[in-house]
Structures are given as structure tokens and as C-alpha cells.
N, C-alpha and C positions, 0 to 999 in steps of 0.2 A: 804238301807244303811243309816244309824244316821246320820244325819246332810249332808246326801246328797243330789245333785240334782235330783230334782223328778220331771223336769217339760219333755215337750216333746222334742224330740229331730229329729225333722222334721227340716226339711230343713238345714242339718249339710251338708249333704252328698252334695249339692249345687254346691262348691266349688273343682275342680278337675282338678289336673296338667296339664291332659294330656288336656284340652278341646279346642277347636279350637282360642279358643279368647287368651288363653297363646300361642296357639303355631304360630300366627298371630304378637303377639309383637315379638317374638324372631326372625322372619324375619325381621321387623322393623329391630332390632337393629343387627342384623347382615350384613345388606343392608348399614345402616349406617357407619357401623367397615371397608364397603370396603373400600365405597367412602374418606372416615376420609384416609385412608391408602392411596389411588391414588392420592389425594391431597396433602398429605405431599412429595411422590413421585417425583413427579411435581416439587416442589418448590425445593427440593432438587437438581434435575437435571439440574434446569434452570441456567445461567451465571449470577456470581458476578456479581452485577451491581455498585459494589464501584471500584473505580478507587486509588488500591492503587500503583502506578510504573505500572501496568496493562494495557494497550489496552483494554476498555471493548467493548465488542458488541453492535455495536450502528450505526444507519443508519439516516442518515440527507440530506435532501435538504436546501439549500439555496439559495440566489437568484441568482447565478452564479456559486456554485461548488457541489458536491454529497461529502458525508463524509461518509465514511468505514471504521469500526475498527473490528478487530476479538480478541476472549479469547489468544493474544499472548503478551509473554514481547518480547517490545520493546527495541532493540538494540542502545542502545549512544552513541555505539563510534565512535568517530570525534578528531580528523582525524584517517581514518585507519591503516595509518601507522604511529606508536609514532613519534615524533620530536625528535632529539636527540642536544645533547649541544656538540658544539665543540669549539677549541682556536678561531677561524672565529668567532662563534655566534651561534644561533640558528638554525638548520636545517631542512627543510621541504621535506617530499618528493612531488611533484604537479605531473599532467599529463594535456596532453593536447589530443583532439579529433580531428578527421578533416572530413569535410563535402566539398566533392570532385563535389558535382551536378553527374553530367550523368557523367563524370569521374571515378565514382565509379566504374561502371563495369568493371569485368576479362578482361583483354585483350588475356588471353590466355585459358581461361576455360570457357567454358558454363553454362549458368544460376547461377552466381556467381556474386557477389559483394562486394567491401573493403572497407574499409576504415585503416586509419591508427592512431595507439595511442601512444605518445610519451612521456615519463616517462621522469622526471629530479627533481633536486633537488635547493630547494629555502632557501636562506641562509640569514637571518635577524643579522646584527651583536650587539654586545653588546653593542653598543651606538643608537639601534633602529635609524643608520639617513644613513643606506647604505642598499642594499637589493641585493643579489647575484645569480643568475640564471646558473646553470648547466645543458645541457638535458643530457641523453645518446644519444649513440653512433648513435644507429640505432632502432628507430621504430617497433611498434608491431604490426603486420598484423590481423585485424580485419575482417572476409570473414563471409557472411551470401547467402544464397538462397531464402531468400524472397523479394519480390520486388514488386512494382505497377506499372504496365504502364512501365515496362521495367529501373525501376527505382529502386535503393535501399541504405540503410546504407549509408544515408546522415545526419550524425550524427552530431547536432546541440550543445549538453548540455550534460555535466559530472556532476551526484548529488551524493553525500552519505547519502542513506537511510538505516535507520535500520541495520548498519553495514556490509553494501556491496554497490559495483559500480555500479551504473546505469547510461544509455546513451540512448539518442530517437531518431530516425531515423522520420525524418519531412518529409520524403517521404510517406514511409507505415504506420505512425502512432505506428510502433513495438516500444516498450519498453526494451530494452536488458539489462541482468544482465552480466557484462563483470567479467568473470574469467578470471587469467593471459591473455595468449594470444587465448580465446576464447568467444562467447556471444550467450549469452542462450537465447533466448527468453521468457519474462514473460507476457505482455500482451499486446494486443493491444487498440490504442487512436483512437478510431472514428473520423471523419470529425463531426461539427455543435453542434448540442445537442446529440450526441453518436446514434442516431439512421439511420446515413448513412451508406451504405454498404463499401465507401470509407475508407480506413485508412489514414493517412498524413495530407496535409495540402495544403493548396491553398495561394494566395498573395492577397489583399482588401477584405479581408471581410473573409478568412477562419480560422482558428486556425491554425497559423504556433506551429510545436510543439519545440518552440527555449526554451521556457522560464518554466524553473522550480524551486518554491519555496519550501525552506524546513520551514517547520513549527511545531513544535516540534515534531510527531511521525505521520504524514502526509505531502503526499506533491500539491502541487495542478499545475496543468500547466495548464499554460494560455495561450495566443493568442497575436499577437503582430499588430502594426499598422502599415504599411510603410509610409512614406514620402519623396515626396522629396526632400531630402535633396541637392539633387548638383545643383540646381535651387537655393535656400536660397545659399548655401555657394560662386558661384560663384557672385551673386548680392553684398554679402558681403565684396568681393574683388575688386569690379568696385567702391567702396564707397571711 
């Protein structure tokens, strides 16, 4: 051919798609394309960890409490039940709990125990310097079957969390979510650092479960100190 290539053409053929060293990277990079894919996976699956109105998932010790939050919105309303405005003042609905000791038990039913909760209404008037107390009528029977040592639903403490009622029996350690006139159990409060088999509480030195704080979308209960007290108050009266 005029002005064409006349040299050898050895070692053209060399090069060839199919040969083991191409078809070596293509595992390469398709080994790659998975892991690339399972990783973004991953990161998609995992929980928000911005806290925007969110509870995000998050587990803490510190030096005296465990912090638990799950992917759920937490619930603000407080108080449960609206205030309403009346010619009076302000109106509040409150309740109260009662922790009966060994009283609690059924007198007429087996393996049963009460307690009683007593709804009323708290009346703040419009010069905020009078404050009006109403209950109803009659009390709401609060009955559970769990018990310790023949002991139960000695209900110490009323909180609202997360937009519902809860109360703790410092006997068993149970934690109750009280619907109307019934209570559901939601979990139990160990004796010490949570790893006794006891539920409740003890007096010098155990976690009474009297006391609980609400802290914005946690609550933490704590343990209380006795003293005594009618030693200091009657000394105070000999003075």
C-alpha cells in the first residue's frame, strides 16, 4: 500500500479482552460496587442522631443514673388534663395516691392488692392569693396481683411522663401506667444498683422508690434518707 505501514506487526495481537488479568480487575471492581452499596445501606438504616423535638438513641452512664432514649417523639403535655378558666379563677384538675403499707391487701379476695386514687379539682383564683381545693365524691380503686413478701401497691409518687400517668409501688419496685380506673404494669425498679433480684425498697440504706424527677423527656428516681425526725422536733419543743 503507498504510504503505508510496512513495518511488522508482531506483537499487536498481545492485547486481548477476554485474558485473565482483565477479567481479574472486573472482580476487583465489582467486589467493590458491593461493599460501596452495603456501606451506604448501613448508614442509611442507622438512627438520626440530630436531636431535632426527637428522643434520639442514646445510652449513658453516669455517676449515679443510666440514660435511655429511643427513635420516639416525646410527648409535652402537661398537665394532662387542660386548665380551664372559670368566674372562681383558674382550674386545675390534681389527684392524689395512697400508700396503705400491709393495708393494702384484699380483705375479701385472694392474692390481690389496692390502693386508692382520688381525683379533685384545684382552683387558683384571679388575684393568684387564694387557692381552692375540691375532691370528688368517691375514690378510684386501684387493684393489682403482684406483690413481694406478701406485700403490694404501696403507691408512693404520681408523675406525668411523656403524656400519661404513672405511679411506683416502693414495695415491688413495679412501675404502673394508671389508665382510668385501672394500672398496667410497665417495668420494674430493682433493689441497689438494678442487679438484685428484689424489686421495692428497704429503709437506711435501700432505694425507697418515693421520689421522682421529671427532667425534660426523662425521669430519674431516686432514693431517700430517713431521719429522725421526732427526736430533733420534740428536743425543739423542750427549748
Amino acid at each position: 500500500m503507498p504510504g503505508g505501514y510496512k513495518g511488522s506487526l508482531k506483537g499487536v495481537g498481545d492485547i486481548r479482552m477476554g485474558s485473565p488479568a482483565v477479567r481479574f480487575k472486573k472482580n476487583i471492581v465489582l467486589g467493590t460496587a458491593v461493599i460501596m452499596l452495603l456501606v451506604l445501606l448501613v448508614f442509611l438504616l442507622l438512627p438520626d442522631t440530630k436531636n431535632n423535638g426527637i428522643a434520639v438513641s442514646n445510652y449513658s452512664r453516669g455517676s449515679d443514673f443510666v440514660h435511655f432514649t429511643t427513635n420516639a417523639l416525646y410527648n409535652r403535655t402537661y398537665p394532662l388534663t387542660p386548665p380551664k378558666s372559670t368566674p372562681n379563677g383558674r382550674k386545675y384538675r390534681i389527684g392524689l395516691i395512697s400508700d396503705l403499707d400491709t393495708n393494702s391487701k384484699s380483705t375479701d379476695k385472694k392474692h390481690l392488692w389496692n390502693a386508692y386514687y382520688l381525683k379533685g379539682d384545684l382552683t387558683i383564683n384571679n388575684y393568684h392569693d387564694t387557692v381552692t381545693v375540691e375532691f370528688d365524691s368517691e375514690p378510684v380503686t386501684l387493684s393489682s396481683q403482684l406483690a413481694q413478701g406478701g406485700r403490694g401497691m404501696e403507691l408512693s409518687e404520681l408523675i406525668c411522663f411523656n403524656g400519661k400517668l404513672y405511679t411506683v409501688d416502693d414495695r415491688t419496685g413495679v412501675v404502673y401506667e394508671v389508665q382510668d380506673s385501672t394500672v398496667v404494669p410497665w417495668i420494674i425498679l430493682p433493689d441497689g444498683d438494678g442487679a438484685s433480684g428484689k424489686g421495692g425498697s428497704k429503709v437506711n440504706g435501700w432505694p425507697k422508690r418515693r421520689v421522682c424527677c421529671l427532667l425534660e423527656d426523662w425521669v430519674k428516681n431516686g432514693q431517700q434518707q430517713l431521719e429522725n425526725w421526732s427526736t430533733t422536733f420534740l428536743s425543739g419543743l423542750k427549748q
